[in-house]
N, C-alpha and C positions, 0 to 999 in steps of 0.2 A: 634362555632362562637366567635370571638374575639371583643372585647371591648376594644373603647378606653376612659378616661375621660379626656376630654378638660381641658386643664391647661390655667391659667390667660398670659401666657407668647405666648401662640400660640392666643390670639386675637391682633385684630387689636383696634384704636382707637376707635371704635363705638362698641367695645366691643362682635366683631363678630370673629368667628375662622376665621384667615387667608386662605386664598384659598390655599397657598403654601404648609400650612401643610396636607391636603390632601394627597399628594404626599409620606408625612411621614407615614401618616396612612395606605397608603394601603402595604407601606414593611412591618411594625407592624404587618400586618394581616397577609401578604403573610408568612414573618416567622414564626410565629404560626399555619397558615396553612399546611406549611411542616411540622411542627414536629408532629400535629396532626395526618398525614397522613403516617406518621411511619417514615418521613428523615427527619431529624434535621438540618437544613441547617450548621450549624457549622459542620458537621461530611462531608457535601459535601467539605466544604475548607481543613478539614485535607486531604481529601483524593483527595487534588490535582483541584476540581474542582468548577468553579465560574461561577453563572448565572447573567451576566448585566441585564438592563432595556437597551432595544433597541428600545422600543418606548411604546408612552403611548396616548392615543385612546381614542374619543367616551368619554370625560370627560365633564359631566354634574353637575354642583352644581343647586341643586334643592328647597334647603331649608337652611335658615342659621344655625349654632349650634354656642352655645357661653360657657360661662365659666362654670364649674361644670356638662354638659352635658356627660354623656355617651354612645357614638354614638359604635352599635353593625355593624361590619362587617362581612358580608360575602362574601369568596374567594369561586371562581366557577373557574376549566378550562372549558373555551372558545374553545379551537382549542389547538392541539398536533402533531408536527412531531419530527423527530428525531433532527432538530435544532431548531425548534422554539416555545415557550411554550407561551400561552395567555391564560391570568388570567383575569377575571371578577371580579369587587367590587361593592356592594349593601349595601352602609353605610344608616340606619335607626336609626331614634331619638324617642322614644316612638313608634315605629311602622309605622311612615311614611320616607319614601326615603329621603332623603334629599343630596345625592351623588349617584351618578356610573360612573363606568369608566373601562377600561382596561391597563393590561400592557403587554406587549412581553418581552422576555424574549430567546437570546440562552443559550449558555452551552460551559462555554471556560476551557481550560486545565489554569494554574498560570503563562505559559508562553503565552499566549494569544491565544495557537490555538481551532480553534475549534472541542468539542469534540462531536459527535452525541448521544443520548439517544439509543441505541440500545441494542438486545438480547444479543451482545456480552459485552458494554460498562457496562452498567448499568441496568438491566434486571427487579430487580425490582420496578425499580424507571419508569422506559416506563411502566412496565404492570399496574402498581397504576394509571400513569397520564390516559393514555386511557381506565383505565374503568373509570375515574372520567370526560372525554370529556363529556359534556352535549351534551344530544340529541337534534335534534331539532325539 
């Protein structure tokens, strides 16, 4: 589970974390999530390949968090096909939610095409994603 601690720079006037950094927090998490899970997203860019945000979903701010807070994230995949990867986020303050949201995500070659997750492409980076697809 990744952690983030709210800096004085990401609130707002009334001394609450901005809504926008949200946004920041969950690549924070998403990229520690990857390396957690054995792919280092920097080793995805050496080797040619780049996953956009393609859309971001289902974003609920639930509870405020302010300066000095250390809000624990946790990344869930959502849904897996060979273009399209959905991430789940469950940011908690002391144990209560206080965020969730999702992001989509495909899978582009540096010249922008797209590249599928497959047996052939990228084999164990597909077999990690769909065993980690949450049940439902």
């Amino acid at each position: 589970m990744y952690q983030h601690h709210v800096q004085y720079y990401e609130t707002d006037k009334m001394g609450i974390t901005h809504h926008s950094n949200y946004i920041r927090f969950m690549e924070e998490a998403r990229l520690a999530f990857f390396k957690d899970i054995g792919f280092d997203y920097m080793e995805f860019e050496r080797l040619g390949l780049v996953s956009p945000v393609v859309a971001l979903n289902n974003i609920r701010y639930k509870k405020p968090s302010t300066v000095d807070d250390v809000i624990a994230i946790e990344v869930k995949v959502k849904a897996f096909n060979p273009f399209v990867l959905t991430l789940h986020y469950v940011m908690t303050l002391e144990g209560t939610v206080i965020f969730e949201g999702d992001s989509e995500h495909c899978f582009l070659s540096k010249e922008g095409k797209m590249v599928p997750i497959t047996e052939k492409t990228f084999p164990a980076l597909r077999e990690k994603l769909l065993e980690l697809v949450e049940k439902e």
